[in-house]
MILONU-275491 format. One line per field, with one value per atom (N, C-alpha, C): residue in one letter; atom name; x, y, z. Coordinates in Angstrom, 1 decimal, always signed. Example, Ala and Ser with C-alpha at 12.3 -4.5 7.8 and 13.67 -1.06 7.14 Angstrom:
<nodes>
res <- (A;A;A;S;S;S)
atom <- (N;CA;C;N;CA;C)
x <- (+13.2;+12.3;+13.2;+12.8;+13.7;+12.9)
y <- (-5.7;-4.5;-3.3;-2.2;-1.1;+0.0)
z <- (+7.8;+7.8;+7.8;+7.1;+7.1;+7.9)
</nodes>
This chain:
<nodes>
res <- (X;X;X;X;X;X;X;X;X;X;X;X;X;X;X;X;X;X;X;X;X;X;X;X;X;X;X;X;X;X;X;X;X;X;X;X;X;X;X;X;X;X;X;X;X;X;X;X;X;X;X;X;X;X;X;X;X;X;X;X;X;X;X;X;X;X;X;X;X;X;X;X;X;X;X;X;X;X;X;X;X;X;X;X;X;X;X;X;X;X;X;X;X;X;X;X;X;X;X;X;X;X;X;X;X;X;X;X;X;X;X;X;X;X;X;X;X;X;X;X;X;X;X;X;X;X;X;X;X;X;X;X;X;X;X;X;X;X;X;X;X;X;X;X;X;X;X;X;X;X;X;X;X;X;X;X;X;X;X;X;X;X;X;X;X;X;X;X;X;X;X;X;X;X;X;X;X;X;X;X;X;X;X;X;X;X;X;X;X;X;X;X;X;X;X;X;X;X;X;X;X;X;X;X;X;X;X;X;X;X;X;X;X;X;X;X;X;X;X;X;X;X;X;X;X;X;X;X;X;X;X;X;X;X;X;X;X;X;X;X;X;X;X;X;X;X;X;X;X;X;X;X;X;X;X;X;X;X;X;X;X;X;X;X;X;X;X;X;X;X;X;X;X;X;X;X;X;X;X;X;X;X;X;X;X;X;X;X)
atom <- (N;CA;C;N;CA;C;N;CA;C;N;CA;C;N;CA;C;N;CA;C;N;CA;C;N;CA;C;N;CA;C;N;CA;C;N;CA;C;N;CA;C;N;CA;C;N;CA;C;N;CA;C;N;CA;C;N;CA;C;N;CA;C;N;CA;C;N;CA;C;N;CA;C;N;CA;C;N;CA;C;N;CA;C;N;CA;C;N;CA;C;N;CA;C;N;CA;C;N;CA;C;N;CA;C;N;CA;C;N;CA;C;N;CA;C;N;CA;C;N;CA;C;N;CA;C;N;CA;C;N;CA;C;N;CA;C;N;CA;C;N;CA;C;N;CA;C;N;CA;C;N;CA;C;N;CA;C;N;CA;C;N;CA;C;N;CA;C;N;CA;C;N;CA;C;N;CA;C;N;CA;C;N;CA;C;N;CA;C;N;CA;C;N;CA;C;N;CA;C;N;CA;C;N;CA;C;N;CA;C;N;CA;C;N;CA;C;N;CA;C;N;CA;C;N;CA;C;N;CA;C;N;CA;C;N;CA;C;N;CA;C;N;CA;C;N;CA;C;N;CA;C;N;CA;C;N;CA;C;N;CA;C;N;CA;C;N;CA;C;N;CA;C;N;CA;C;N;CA;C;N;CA;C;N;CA;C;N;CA;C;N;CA;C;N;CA;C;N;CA;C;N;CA;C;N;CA;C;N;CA;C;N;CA;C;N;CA;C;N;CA;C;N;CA;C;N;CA;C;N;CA;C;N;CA;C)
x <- (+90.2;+89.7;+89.6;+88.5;+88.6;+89.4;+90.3;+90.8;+90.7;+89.7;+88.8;+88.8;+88.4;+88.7;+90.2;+90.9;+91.9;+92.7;+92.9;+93.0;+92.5;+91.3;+91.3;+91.6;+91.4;+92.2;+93.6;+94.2;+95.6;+95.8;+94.9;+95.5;+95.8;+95.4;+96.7;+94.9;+93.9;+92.4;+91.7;+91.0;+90.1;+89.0;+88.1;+87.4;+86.8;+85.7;+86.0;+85.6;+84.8;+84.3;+85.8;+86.5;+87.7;+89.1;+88.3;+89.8;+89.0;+88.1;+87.0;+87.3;+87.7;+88.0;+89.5;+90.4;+91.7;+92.2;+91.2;+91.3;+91.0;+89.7;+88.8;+89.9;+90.5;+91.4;+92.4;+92.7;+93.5;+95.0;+95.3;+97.0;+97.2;+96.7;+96.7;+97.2;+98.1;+98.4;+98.9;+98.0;+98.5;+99.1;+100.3;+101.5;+101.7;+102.0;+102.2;+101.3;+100.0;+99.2;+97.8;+97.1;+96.5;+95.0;+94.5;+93.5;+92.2;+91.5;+90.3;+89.1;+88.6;+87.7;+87.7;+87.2;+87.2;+86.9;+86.2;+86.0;+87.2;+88.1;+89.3;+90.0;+89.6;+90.7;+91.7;+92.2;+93.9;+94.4;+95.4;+95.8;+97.1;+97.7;+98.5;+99.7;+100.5;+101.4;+101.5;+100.7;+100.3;+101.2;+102.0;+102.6;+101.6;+101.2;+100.6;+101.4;+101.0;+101.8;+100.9;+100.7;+99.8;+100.1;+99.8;+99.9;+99.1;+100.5;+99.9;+100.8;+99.8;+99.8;+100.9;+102.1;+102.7;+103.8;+104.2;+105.1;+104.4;+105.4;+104.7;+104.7;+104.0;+104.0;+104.3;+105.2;+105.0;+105.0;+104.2;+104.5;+103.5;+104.3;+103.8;+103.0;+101.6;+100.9;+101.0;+101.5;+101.9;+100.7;+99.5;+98.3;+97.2;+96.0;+94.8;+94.4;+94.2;+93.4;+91.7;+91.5;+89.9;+89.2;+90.1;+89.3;+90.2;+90.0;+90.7;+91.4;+92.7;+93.2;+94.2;+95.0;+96.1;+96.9;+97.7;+98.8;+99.6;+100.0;+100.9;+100.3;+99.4;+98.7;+98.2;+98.1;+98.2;+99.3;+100.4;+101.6;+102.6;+101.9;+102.3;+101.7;+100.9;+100.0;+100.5;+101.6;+102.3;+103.9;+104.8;+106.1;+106.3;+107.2;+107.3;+108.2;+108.4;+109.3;+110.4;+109.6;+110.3;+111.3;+112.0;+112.2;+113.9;+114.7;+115.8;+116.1;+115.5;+115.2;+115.7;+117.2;+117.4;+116.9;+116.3;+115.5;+114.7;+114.2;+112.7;+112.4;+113.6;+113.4;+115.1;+115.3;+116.4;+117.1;+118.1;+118.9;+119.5;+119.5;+120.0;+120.7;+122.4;+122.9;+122.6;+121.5;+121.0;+120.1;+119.7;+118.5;+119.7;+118.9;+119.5;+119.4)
y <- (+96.1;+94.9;+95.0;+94.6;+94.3;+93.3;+93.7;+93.0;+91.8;+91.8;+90.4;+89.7;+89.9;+89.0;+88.4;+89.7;+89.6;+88.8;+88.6;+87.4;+86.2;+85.9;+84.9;+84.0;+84.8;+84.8;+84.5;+85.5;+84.6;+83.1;+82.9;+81.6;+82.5;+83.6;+84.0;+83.6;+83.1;+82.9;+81.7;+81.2;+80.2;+80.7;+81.5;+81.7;+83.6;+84.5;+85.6;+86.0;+85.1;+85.4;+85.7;+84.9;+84.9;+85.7;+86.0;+87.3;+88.2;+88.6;+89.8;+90.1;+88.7;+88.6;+89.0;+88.8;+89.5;+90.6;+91.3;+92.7;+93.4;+93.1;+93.7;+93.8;+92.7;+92.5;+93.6;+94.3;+95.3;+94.9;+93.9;+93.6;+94.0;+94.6;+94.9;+96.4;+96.3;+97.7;+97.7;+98.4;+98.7;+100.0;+99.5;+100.8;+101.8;+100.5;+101.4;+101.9;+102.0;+102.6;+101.1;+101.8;+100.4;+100.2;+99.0;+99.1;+98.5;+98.7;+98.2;+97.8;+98.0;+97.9;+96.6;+95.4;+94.6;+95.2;+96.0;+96.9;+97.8;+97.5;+98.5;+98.1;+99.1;+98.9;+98.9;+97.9;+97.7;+97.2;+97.7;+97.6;+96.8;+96.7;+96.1;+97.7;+97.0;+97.6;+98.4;+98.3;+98.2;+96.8;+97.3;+96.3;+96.2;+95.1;+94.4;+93.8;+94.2;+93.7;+92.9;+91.9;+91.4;+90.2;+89.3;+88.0;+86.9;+86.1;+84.2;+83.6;+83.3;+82.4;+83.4;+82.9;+84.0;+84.6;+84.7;+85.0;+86.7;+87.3;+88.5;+88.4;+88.5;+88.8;+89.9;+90.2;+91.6;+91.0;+91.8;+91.0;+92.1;+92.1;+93.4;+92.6;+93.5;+92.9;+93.4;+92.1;+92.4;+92.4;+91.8;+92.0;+91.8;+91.5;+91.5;+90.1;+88.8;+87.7;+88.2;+87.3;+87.2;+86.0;+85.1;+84.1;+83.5;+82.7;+81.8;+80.3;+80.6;+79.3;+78.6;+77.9;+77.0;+77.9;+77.5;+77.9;+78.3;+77.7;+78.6;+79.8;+79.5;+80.9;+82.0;+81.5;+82.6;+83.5;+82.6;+83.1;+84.3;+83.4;+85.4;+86.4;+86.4;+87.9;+88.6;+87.9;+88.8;+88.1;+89.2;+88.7;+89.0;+88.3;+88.0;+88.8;+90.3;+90.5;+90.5;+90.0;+89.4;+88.0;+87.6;+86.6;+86.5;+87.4;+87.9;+89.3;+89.6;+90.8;+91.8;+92.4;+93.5;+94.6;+94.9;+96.5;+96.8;+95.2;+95.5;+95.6;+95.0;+95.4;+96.1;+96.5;+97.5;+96.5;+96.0;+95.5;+96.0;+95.4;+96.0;+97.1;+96.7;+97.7;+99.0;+99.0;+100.1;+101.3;+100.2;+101.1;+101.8;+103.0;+103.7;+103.3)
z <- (+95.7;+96.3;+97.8;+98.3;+99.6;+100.3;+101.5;+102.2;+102.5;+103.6;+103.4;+102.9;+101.5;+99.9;+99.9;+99.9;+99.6;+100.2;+101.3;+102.2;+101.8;+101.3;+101.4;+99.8;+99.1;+97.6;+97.6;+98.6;+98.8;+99.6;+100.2;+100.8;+102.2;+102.8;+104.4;+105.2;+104.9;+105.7;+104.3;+105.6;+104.4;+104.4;+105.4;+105.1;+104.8;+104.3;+104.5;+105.9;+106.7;+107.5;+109.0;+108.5;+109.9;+109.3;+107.5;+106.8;+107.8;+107.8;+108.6;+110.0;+111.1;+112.5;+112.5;+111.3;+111.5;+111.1;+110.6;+110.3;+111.3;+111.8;+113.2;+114.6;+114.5;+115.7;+115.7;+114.7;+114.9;+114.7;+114.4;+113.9;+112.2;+111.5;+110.4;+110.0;+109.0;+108.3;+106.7;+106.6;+104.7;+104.8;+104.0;+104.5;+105.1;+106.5;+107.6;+108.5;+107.8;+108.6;+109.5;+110.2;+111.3;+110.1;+110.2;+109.2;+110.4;+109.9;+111.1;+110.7;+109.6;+108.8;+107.8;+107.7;+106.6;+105.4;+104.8;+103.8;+103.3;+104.2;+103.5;+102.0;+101.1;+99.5;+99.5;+99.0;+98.4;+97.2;+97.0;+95.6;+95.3;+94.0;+93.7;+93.9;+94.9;+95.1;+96.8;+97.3;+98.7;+99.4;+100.8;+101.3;+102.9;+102.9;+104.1;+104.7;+106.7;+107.3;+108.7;+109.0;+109.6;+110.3;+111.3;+111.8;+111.4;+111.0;+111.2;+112.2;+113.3;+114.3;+115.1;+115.3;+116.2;+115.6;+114.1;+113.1;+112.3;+111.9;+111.4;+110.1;+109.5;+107.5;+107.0;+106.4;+105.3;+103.7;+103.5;+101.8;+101.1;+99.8;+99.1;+98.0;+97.7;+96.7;+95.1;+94.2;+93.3;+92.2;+92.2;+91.9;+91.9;+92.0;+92.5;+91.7;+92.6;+91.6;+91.5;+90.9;+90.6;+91.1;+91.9;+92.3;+93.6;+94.6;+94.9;+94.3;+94.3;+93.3;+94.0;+93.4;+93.7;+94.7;+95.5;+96.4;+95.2;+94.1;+93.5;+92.4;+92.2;+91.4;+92.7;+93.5;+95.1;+95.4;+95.4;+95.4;+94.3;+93.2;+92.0;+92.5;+93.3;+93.7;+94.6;+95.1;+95.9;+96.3;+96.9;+97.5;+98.5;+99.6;+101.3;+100.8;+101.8;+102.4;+103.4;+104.3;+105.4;+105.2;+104.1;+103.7;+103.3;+104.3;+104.1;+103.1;+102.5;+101.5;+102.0;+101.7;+102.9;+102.8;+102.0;+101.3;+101.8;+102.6;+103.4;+104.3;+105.0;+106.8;+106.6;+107.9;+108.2;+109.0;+108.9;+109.8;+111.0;+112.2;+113.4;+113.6;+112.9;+113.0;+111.9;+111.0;+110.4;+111.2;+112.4;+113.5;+114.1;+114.8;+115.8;+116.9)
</nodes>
């Protein structure tokens, strides 16, 4: 699925035209890597990591809707990792 889409399927853009202005902007990465393209494919199981407003998101995509829906049928399609999860970020004294 397209990005773009996929954004806005989740609920993180209302529309696809401004999922498209926040891909382009260059704050975006599917695992790990910089994405630049609104046409970029992703999958269930791909973790995205990108900006709302001045907070970072990571959250891994658990599977692909088919439509835009409710905030809570948005929400099975994927999990925050940034959300205390310690698996997912490294904690301070774990960096070097």
């Amino acid at each position: 699925m397209r990005i773009d889409r996929l954004l806005v399927y989740l609920r993180f853009a209302r529309t696809r035209s401004r999922a498209s202005a926040m891909v382009e902007q260059g704050h975006m990465r599917c695992n790990g890597t910089h994405i630049s393209k609104a046409s970029e494919e992703v999958r269930a199981g791909d973790v995205l990591t990108f900006m709302m407003g001045s907070k970072v998101k990571i959250i891994e995509v658990l599977g692909l809707p088919d439509r835009r829906g409710p905030p809570g049928m948005a929400r099975s399609h994927y999990r925050e990792l940034d959300r205390g999860d310690k698996n997912a970020i490294a904690s301070n004294k774990d960096r070097d």
